[in-house]
C-alpha positions in Angstrom: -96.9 1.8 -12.0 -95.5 5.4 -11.9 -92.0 5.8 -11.2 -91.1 7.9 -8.3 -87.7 8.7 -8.1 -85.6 11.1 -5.2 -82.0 12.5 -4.8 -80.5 10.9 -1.5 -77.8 13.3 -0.7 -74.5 11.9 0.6 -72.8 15.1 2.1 -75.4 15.4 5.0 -74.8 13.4 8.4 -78.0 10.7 8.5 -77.8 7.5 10.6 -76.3 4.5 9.7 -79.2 2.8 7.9 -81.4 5.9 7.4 -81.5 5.5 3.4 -83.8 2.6 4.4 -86.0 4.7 5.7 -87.5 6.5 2.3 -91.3 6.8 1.9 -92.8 3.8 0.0 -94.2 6.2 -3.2 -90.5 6.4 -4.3 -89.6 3.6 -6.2 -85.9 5.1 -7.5 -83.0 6.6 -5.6 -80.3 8.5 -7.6 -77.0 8.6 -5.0 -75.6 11.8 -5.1 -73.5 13.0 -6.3 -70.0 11.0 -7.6 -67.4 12.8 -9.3 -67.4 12.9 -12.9 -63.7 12.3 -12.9 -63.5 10.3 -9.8 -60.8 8.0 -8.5 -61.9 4.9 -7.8 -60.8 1.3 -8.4 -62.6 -1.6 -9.0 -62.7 -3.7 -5.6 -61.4 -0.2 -3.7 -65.0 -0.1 -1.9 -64.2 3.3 0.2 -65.6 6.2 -0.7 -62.5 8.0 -0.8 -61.8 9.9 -3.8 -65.4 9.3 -5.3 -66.8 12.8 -4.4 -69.4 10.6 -2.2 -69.7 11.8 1.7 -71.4 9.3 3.2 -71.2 9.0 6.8 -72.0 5.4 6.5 -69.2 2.6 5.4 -69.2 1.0 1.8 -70.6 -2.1 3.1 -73.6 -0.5 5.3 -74.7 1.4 1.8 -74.5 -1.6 -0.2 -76.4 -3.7 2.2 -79.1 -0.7 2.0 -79.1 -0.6 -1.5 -79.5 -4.7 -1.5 -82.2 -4.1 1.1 -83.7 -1.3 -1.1 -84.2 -3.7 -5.0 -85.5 -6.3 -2.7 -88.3 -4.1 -2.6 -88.1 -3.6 -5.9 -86.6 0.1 -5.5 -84.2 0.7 -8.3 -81.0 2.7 -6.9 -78.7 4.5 -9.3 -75.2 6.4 -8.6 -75.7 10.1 -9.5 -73.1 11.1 -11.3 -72.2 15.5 -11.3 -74.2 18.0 -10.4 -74.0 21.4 -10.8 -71.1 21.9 -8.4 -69.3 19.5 -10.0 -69.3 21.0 -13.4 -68.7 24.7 -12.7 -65.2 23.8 -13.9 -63.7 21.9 -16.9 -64.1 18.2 -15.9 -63.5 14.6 -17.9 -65.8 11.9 -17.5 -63.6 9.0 -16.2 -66.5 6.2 -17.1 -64.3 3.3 -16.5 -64.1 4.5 -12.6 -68.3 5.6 -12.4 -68.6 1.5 -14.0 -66.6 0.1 -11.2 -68.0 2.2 -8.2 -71.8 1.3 -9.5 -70.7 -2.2 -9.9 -68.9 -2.3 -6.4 -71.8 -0.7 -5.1 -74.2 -2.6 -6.7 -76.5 0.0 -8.2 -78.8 -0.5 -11.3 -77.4 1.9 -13.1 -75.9 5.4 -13.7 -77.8 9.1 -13.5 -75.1 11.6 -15.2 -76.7 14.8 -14.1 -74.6 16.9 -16.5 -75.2 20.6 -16.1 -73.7 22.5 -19.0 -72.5 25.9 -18.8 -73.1 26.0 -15.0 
């Protein structure tokens, strides 16, 4: 099986449970894009302070990424981007841990663009 993955961007306005909606073919969905030096605490489940926009609440995108690995999609949260890195930033990898756990993603992209 080939892996198919896409970027589902979280900064443009998309109905409530339109993340379900992604062609079959893709079989990975990288979030994007967190903070690298995000705010967030473990149980918080807002996206305030997490660099996320979703228009959707915490609970709707977890349910959609539930939904999603039921058939058998893998979703990771998408850390940076080259917005995010066009100034100094720390990688606070305790707070990208809790929000992928809270979420209930299978993992972490860190899309680290140096010298951007």
């Amino acid at each position: 099986m080939q892996n198919i993955g896409c970027y589902y961007e979280s900064w443009k306005p998309a109905p409530e449970y339109q993340l379900l909606n992604i062609q079959q073919e893709i079989n990975m969905i990288y979030l994007s894009f967190a903070l690298p030096d995000l705010l967030y605490t473990k149980g918080q489940n807002t996206f305030v302070g997490t660099g996320l926009d979703f228009t959707c609440t915490f609970e709707t995108l977890k349910y959609c990424i539930k939904r999603l690995q039921n058939r058998n999609v893998r979703v990771l949260l998408a850390v940076g981007g080259g917005s995010y890195w066009s100034m100094k930033k720390s990688v606070n990898t305790v707070a990208i841990i809790d929000l992928m756990n809270d979420l209930g993603c299978d993992g972490i992209d860190l899309d680290w663009e140096v010298g951007v």
